[in-house]
N, C-alpha and C positions, 0 to 999 in steps of 0.2 A: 804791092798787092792791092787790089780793089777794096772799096768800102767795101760791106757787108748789109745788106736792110732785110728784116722781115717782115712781111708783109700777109695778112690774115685775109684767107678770103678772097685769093688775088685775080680770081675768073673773069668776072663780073664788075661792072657797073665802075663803083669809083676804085676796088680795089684792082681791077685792071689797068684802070686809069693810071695810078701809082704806080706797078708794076712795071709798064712801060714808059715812066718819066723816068723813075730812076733807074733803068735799064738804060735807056739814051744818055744815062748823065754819069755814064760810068763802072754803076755801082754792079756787085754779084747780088740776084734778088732770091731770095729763098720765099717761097711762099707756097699757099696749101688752098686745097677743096675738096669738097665731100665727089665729085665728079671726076675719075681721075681720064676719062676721056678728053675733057675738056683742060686738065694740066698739059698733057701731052700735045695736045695741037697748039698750045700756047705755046710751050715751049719749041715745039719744031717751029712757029711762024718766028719768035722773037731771039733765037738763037744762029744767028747768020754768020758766015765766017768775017764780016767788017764789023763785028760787036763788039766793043770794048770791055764789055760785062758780061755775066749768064746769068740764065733764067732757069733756075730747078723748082722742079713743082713735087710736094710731097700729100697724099692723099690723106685726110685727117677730116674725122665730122667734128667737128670742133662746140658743136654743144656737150660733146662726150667726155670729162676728167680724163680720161686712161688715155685718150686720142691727144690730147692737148698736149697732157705732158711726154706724150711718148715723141710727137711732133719735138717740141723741145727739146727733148736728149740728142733727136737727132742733130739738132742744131745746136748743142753742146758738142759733139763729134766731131764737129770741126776745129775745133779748138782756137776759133777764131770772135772776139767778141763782138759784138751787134754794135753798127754803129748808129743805126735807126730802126727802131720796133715801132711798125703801125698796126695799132690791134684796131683790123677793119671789118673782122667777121660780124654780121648782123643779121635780124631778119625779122618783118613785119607782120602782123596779123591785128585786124581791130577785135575792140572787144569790150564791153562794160565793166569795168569791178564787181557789179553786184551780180552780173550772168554769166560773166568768164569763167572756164571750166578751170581747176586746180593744175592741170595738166600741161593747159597752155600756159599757164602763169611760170612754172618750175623751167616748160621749154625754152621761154622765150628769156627767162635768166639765166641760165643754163649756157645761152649760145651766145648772147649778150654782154653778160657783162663776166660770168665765171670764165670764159673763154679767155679773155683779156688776162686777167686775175692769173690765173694759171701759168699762162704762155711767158704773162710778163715776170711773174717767180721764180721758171726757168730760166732765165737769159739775163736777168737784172745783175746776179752778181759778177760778173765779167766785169758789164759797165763800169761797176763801182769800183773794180779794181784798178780799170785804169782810167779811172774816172773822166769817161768820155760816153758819148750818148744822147742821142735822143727818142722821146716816144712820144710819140700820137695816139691819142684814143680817140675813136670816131664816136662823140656822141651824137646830139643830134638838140635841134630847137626846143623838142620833146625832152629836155632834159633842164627845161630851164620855164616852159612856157606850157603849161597844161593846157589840153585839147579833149572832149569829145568823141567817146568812142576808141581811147588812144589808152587803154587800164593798164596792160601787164605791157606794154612796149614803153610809155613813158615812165613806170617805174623803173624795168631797166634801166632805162638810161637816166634817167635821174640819178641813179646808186650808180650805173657809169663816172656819170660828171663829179661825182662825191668820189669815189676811187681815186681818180684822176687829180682831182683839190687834194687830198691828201700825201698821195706818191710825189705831188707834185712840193711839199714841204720835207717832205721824207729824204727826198736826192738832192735838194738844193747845194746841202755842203758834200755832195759824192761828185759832185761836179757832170751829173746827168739832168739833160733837162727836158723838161715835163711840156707838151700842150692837149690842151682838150678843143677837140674839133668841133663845133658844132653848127654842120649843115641843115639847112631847111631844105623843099622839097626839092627832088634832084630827081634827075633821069634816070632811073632804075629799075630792077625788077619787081623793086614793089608797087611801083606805079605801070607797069604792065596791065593791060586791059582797061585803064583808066580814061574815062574822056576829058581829058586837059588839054588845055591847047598847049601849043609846045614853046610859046615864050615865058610859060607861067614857070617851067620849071629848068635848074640851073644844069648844065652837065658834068658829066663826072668829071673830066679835065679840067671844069673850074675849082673846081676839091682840089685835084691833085697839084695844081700849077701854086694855092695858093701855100696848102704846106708846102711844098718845094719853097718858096722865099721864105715862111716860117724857119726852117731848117737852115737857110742859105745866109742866117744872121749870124754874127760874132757870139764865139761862147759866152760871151760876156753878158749877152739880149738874150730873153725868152721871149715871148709870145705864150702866155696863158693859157688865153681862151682864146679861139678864131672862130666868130660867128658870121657866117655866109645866108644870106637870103635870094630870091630871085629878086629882082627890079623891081618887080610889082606887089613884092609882098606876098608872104606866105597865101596860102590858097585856105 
């Protein structure tokens, strides 16, 4: 039987990127978006009859509790445990502390970091049982290095990366292991419309290729934290 990975978010950007790495490497990918047009073309482009793995996409707005976990039972229905959970659902909007609306603060925690939380409450106790696994949380630079303009996304992820530290002391002796991702600026939708030149920022494949070796180390080795910048330094 194929590994099993799920993968949050998996349309777009780096969580496509992953999608279709560990799709090439094997594995069955379960993954989800608020778009479910966009699951379905995924999956008819990545689903070929020379696939060694599938690609099922399940529709889920994932800032939503009820969608989270309901995504998760599904993937409790298979009664197959996860052998990689990448909580890669995310999303950006700037904003001050002192003028950011209440709204946006709750949204952007909401899809950020309870999404994770959630997903990964559903599927952890498998892991533990047979004590195999790994997870990735996608945080981000903003999770370690305060910016300007950056109020309810870097607390996300700041409370991200603290989640992550902890679950990570939590499964040590479950024999699942823990890393916190954290990319700088990358080729995304949220730099859509933006005028950057294009060597400033990293591509999603450099995300995915480097968990892939993170994961591809003896259960013995973790990898922590994996902090990715572009060449030239954050913008």
């Amino acid at each position: 039987m194929n590994k099993l990975a799920v993968i949050s978010g998996g349309t777009k950007g780096i969580g496509r990127a992953l999608v279709e790495l560990f799709h090439l490497n094997g594995f069955d990918v379960i993954t989800c978006a608020r778009n479910a047009k966009d699951l379905k073309a995924m999956e008819s482009q990545l689903n070929q009859p020379d696939a060694f793995g599938s690609v099922t996409g399940i529709q889920a707005d994932m800032s939503r509790k009820e969608e989270v976990q309901a995504f998760a039972a599904d993937i409790r229905k298979l009664g197959r445990p996860v052998d990689v959970l990448i909580n890669n659902t995310g999303v950006y909007r700037p904003g001050y502390i002192h003028d950011l609306s209440e709204d946006l603060l709750d949204w952007m925690l909401h899809t950020n970091l309870h999404s994770a939380y959630y997903l990964t409450r559903g599927v952890i106790e498998d892991m533990m049982k047979v004590r195999s696994g790994h997870i990735f949380n996608i945080c981000s630079t903003a999770s370690n290095t305060p910016f300007e303009n950056g109020g309810s996304y870097s607390i996300s992820k700041y409370a991200m990366l603290g989640m992550t530290k902890v679950l990570r002391e939590e499964m040590k002796k479950h024999g699942v292991r823990v890393t916190a991702v954290l990319p700088g600026p990358t080729e995304t939708a949220s730099w859509e419309g933006a005028e950057v030149e294009e060597n400033r920022l990293m591509r999603p494949e450099d995300i995915a290729k480097a968990i892939w070796s993170a994961y591809a180390l003896s259960d013995n080795a973790v990898v922590e934290e994996l902090t990715l910048r572009p060449q030239l330094g954050d913008l």
